[in-house]
N, C-alpha and C positions, 0 to 999 in steps of 0.2 A: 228535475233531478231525481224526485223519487222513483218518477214512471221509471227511467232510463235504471235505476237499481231492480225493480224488481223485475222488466222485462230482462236484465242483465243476470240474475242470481236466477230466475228462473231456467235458463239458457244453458245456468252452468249445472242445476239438477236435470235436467235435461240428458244432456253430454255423460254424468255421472253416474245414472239411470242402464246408461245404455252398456257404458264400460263396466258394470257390476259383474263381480266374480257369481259365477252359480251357485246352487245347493251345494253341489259336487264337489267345486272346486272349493266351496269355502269349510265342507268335512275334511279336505285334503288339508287345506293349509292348516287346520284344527291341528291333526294327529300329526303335523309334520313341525308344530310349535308344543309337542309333547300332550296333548290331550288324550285322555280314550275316554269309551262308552259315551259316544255322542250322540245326544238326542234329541229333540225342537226344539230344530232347525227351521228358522224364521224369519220374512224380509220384513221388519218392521219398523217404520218411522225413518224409513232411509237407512238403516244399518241394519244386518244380520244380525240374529240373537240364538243361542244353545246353549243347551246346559250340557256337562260331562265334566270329567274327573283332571285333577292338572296329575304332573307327574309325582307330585308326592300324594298322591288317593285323594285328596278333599274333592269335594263334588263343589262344581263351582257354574256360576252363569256367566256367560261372557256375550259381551258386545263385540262385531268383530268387523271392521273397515271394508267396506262391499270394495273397494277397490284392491286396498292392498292385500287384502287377509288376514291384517295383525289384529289379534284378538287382547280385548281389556276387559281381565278376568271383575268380577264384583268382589274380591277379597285377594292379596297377596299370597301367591300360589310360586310352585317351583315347577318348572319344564322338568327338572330330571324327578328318578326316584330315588327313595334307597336304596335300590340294586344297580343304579347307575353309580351313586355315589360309591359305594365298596368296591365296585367295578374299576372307577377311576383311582382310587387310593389301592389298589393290588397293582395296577398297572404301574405303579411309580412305588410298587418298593415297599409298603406300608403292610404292614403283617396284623393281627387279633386287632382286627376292626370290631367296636362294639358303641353303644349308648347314639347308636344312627340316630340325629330328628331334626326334622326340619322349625325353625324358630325364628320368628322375627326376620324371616323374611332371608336368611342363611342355612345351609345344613351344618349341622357341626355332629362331630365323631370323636372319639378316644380310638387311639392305636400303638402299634412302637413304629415308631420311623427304621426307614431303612438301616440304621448305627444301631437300631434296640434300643432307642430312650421311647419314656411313654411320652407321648403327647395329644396334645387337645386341639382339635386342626377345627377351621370355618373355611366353608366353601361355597363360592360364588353358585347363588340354586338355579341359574342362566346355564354357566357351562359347567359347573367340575372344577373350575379353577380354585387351587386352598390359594387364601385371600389373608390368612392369619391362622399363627400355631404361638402353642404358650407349654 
């Protein structure tokens, strides 16, 4: 029963081995899950490793899935930036964007809503989506 596992799991790094995304392909899918300034670039212990920047600047190391490309940063990081986030709150109406920063794993901002009241927006650091306003 063991043989039959490890000749079995071996079989399956095998197979995994082979379907591995490239260098190439794994700086792609890096900068295409918001990364920049990417640099070793590494296949080790079965998964890719690089360090570079998420989309709010923190410089971060991520481990990244040789097959699928999903990268799991060492620290909670955001794909957008702050110029995505002001970006997205102009496009919906949202005038004197200020106090931008990403927190606990949300951005939040002070603005006036499209009516001119001031308020306090959090927004999903995945997409842009405001998730809560006060």
């Amino acid at each position: 029963m063991a043989f039959a596992c490890v000749v079995g799991c071996a079989g399956t790094y095998a197979i995994a081995q082979d379907q591995a995304l490239t260098k190439q392909e794994i700086v792609a899918q890096l900068k295409q899950q918001g990364y920049t300034d990417i640099h070793d670039v590494d296949f080790k212990d079965g998964v890719w490793t690089a360090r570079g920047r998420s989309g709010d600047g923190e410089r971060v190391k991520v481990r990244v899935d040789p097959i699928t490309g999903k990268a799991y940063p060492n620290k909670q990081v955001s794909r957008m930036s702050e110029a995505d986030i002001r970006a997205t709150l102009s496009s919906e109406g949202y005038t004197h964007v200020h106090d931008v920063d990403f927190d606990n794993g949300v951005w939040k901002a002070k603005a006036k809503s499209p009516a001119g009241a001031s308020v306090t927006l959090q927004l999903d650091a995945q997409s842009g989506r405001i998730i809560g306003t006060n």
